[in-house]
N, C-alpha and C positions, 0 to 999 in steps of 0.2 A: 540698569544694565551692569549686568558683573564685570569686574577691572581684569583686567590679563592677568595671568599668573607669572610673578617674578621668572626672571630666567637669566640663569648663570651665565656672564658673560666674564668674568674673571676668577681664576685657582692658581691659590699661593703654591709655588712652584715646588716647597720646602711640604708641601701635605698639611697643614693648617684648615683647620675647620671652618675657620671664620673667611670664607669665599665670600667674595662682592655677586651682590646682585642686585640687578634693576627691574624694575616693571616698566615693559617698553612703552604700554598703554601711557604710562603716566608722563615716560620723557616725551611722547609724541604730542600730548594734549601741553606741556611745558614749551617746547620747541615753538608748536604753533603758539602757544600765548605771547612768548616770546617774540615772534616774527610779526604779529599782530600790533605788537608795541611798537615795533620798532617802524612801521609801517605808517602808525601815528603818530611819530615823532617828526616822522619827514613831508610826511602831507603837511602836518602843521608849520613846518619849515616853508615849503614852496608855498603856502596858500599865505603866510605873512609876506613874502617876499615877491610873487606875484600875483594876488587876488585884484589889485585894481589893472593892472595888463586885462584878466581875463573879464573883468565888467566892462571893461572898454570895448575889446573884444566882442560879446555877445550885444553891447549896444549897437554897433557897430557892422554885425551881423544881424539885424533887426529885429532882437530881441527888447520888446516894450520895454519903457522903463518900471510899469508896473510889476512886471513878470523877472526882471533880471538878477535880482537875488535868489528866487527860486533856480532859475535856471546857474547861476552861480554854484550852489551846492551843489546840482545836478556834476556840474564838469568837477567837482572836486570827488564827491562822491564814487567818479570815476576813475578820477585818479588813485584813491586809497584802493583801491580795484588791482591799479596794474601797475602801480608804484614798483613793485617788485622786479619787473619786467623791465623798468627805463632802463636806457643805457645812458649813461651819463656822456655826451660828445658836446655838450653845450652849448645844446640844442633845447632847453627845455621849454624856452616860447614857443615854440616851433611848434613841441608835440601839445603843449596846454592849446593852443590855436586850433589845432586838428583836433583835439577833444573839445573845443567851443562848438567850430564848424559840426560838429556828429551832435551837436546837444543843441545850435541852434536849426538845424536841418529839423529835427525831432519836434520841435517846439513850432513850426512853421507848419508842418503836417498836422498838426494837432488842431493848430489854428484854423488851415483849411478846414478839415473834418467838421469844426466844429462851428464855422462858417455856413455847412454843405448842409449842418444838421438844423439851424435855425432858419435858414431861407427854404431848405427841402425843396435842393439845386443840388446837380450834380456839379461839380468844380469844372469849369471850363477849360475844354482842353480843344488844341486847332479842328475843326471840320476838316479843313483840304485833306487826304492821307498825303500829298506829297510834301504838303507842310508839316504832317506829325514826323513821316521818316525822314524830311531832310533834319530839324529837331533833334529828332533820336541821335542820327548821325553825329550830328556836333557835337553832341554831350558825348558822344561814344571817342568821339576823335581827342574832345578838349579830356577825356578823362585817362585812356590810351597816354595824351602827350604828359601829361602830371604825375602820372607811376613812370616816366623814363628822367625825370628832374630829379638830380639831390635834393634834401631839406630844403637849405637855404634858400633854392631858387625855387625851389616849390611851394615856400611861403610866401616872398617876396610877389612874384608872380599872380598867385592867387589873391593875395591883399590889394595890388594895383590893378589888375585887368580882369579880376574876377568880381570882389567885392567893392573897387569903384575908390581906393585909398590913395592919397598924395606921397609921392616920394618922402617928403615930409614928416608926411602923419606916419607913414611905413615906420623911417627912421629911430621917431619916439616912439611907437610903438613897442619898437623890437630892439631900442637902444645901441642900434648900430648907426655906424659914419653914412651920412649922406650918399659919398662918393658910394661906399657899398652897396647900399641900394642900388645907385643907378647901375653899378658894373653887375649886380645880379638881374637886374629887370634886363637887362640891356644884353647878357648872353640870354636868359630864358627867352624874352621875343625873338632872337635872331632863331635861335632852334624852333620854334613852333613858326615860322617862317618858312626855315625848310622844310619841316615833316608837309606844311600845305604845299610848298612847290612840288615834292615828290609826288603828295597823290594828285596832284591837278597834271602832271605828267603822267602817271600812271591813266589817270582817265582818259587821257589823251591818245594814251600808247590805244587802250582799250576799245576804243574809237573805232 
């Protein structure tokens, strides 16, 4: 592929022949090289600094232990992806946690499949429909009330009443004070409290 042709982007004011020029092709393909490095420098930063958080994590999310270094590079791989994009609020367990959660979701589906593919069984899912849509519902409700949590209470939250984790284990997990947990679990339940009082009134109204 032919390179761009130089293009004048600077003329000595004074009439001088010798004008700077660049070839934009080539700062573009530098920039990007550039931003590629720098990209690896910082994955390699957060992956020494929290790779056993995110193995824990993915075991923890019930990714086997045969499989969890694969799935490891997986969530890192992701990260060199959107590193660019973090915003730094220090929060970075937080979003590595939510990129476990998308890589062991992935890995659990795969598992199904591949369960469905050796028995040659479709995956069981409820007979009753009013067992499938009340189901649906809840995951629509529980997923609804978790895009209205900040971060913090949207991990905490998720780690203890989702994923089944001790105030404790949360704590070392995510390197925060005890107390902090509880006063983050402890407003996040009180809200998903209300949102159910409202619509069990709502139904009510509906009635």
């Amino acid at each position: 592929m032919a390179s761009l042709a130089p293009i004048k982007v600077f003329t000595d004011p004074r009439g001088n022949s010798n004008a700077r020029v660049y070839n934009y092709g080539y700062m573009s393909e530098a920039l990007a090289r550039h931003e590629q490095a720098q990209a690896t420098v910082q994955v390699t930063l957060v992956f020494a600094e929290h790779a056993d958080f995110v193995w824990r994590s993915l075991r923890r999310l019930g990714v086997a232990a045969a499989d969890v270094d694969d799935a490891l590079q997986e969530v890192f791989l992701v990260v060199h992806k959107r590193i660019a994009d973090y915003e730094d609020r220090g929060l970075m367990r937080a979003w590595l946690f939510s990129i476990s959660r998308q890589v062991s979701s992935h890995y659990h589906r795969g598992l199904k499949r591949a369960e469905s593919r050796q028995r040659g069984l479709v995956v069981s899912s409820p007979t009753d429909p009013e067992e499938l849509v009340a189901r649906r519902e809840a995951e629509r409700l529980v997923s609804v009330f978790l895009d209205q949590l900040d971060e913090p209470q949207r991990l905490v939250f998720c780690l203890a009443d989702i994923e089944g984790l001790t105030a404790p284990e949360i704590a070392a997990a995510l390197d925060v004070n005890l107390n902090t947990v509880y006063g983050r679990l402890r407003q996040a339940r009180k809200r998903f409290e209300l949102l159910l009082a409202e619509r069990t009134a709502d139904g009510s109204g509906a009635a």
